[in-house]
C-alpha positions in Angstrom: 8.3 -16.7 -16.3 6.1 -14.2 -15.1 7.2 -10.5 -13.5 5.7 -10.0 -10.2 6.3 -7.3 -8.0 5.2 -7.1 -3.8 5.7 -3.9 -2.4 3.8 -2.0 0.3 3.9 0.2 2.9 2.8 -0.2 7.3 -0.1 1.8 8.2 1.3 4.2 11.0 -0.1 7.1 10.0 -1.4 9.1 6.7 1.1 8.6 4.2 2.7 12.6 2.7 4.8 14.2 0.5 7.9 12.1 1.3 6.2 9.0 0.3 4.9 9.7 -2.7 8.4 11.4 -3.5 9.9 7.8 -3.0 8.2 5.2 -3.8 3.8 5.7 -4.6 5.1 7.8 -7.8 7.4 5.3 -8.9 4.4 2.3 -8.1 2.4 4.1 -10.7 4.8 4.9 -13.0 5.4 0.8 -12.8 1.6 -0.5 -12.6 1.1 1.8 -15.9 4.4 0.5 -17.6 3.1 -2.6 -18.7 6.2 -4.3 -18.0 5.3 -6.8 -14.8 2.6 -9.3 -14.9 1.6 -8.9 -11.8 2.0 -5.9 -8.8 0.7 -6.5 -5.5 0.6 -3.6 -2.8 0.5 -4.8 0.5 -0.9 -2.6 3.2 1.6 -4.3 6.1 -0.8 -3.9 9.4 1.0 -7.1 11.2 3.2 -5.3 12.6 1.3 -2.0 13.6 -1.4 -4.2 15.2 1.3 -6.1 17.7 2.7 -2.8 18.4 -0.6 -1.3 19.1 -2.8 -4.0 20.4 -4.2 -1.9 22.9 -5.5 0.5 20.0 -6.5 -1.6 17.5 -9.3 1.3 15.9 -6.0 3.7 15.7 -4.8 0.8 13.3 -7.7 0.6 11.2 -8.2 4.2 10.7 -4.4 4.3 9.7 -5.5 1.1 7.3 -8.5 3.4 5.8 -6.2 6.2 5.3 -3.3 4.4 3.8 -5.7 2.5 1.3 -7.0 6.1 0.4 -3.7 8.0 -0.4 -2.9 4.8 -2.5 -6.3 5.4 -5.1 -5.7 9.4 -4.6 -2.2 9.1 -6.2 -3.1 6.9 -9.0 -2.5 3.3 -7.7 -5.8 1.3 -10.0 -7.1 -1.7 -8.3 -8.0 -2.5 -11.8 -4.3 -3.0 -12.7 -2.6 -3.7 -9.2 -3.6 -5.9 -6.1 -4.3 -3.7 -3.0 -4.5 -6.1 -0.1 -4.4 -5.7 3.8 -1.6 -8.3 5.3 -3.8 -9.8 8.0 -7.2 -10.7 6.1 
């Protein structure tokens, strides 16, 4: 049976320090192990659109800037899934 793993993060905001302290570090440490089939990182915007559906733009910047701190601390698109919830 294959290893899969779905984790992810809701787009309210750049993501910092804290973050990458507990759980992006570990995500790479876990898409460069080898050891699951398949990882899938989920950029969770379902929620952050309903609660901002008057300011959808604020939730596609916070998309933008999410997907971006994912590549700048190592996450490969080559090895993991990056997907947006709603497309």
């Amino acid at each position: 049976m294959a290893k899969i793993i779905l984790t992810g993060d809701r787009p309210t905001g750049r993501l910092h320090v804290g973050h990458y302290v507990g759980s992006l570090r570990r995500r790479v440490e876990l898409q460069n192990s080898g050891e699951f089939d398949k990882i899938y990182i989920m950029i969770a915007d379902a929620q952050a659109l309903t609660d901002n559906a008057d300011n959808p733009e604020k939730v596609r910047q916070n998309i933008v800037e999410v997907a971006l701190d994912y590549l700048s601390c190592g996450l490969d698109p080559e090895k993991s899934t990056l997907f947006i919830q709603s497309i």
